[in-house]
C-alpha positions in Angstrom: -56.5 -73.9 37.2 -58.4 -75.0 34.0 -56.1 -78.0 33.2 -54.8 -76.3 29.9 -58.4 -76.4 28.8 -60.7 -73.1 28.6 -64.1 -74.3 27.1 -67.2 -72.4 26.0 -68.4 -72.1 30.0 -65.0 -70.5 30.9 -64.9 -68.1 28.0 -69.0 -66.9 28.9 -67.8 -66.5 31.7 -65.2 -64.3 31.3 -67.0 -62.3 28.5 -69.7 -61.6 30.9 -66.4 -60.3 33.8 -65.5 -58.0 30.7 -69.4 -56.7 30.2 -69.4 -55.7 33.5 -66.6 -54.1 34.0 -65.7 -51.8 31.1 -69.6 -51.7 29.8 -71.3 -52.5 26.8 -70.9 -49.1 25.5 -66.4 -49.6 26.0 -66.6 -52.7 24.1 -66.7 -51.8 20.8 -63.7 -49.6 21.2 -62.1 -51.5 23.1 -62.3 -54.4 20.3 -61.4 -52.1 17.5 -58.3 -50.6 19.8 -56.9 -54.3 20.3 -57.3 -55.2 16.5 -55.0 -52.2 15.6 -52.3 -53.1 18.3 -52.9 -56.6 17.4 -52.1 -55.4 13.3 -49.5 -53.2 14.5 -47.2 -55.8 16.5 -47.6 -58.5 14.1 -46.3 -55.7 10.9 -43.5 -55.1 13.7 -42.7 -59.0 13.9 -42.4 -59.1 10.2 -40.3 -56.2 10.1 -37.9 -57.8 12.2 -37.9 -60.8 11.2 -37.6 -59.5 7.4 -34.2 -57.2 8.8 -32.9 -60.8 10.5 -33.1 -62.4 7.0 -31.2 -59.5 4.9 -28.2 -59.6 7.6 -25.5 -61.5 6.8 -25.6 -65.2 8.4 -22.0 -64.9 10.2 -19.7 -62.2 10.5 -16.1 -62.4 9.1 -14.0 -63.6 11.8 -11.6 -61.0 13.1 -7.7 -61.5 12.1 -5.6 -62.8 14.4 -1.3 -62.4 13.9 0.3 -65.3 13.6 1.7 -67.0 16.4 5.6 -66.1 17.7 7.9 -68.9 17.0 9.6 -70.9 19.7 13.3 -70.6 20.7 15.0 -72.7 18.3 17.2 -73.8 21.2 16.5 -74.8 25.0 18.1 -72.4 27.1 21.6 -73.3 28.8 20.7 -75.9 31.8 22.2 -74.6 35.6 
């Protein structure tokens, strides 16, 4: 819609969209409510991607038996 490109009209724009319809008087909590889950998901990310790091890089392969030997002779032809 924008071409990839949101400029200083687009973003008045939509400022003055949220103004009116949470109020001036939402705002502020509304700020300070996204900041927290904002702080909150990037701790989370780190969390993760700190547990991805102390895992071990490839699991031991499961054992497999070894495989059955072959008849050491053809059976009898018919």
């Amino acid at each position: 819609m924008f071409g990839g490109k949101i400029g200083a009209p687009e973003l008045i724009l939509i400022l003055v969209v949220v103004i009116l319809l949470f109020g001036a008087k939402k705002l502020p909590d509304m700020a300070r409510s996204l900041g927290k889950s904002a702080r909150i998901l990037k701790s989370e990310a780190k969390a993760m991607k700190d547990d991805k790091s102390s895992a071990p890089a490839d699991p031991p392969a499961p054992r497999r038996s070894p495989p059955r030997s072959a008849p050491s002779r053809p059976p009898p032809a018919t």
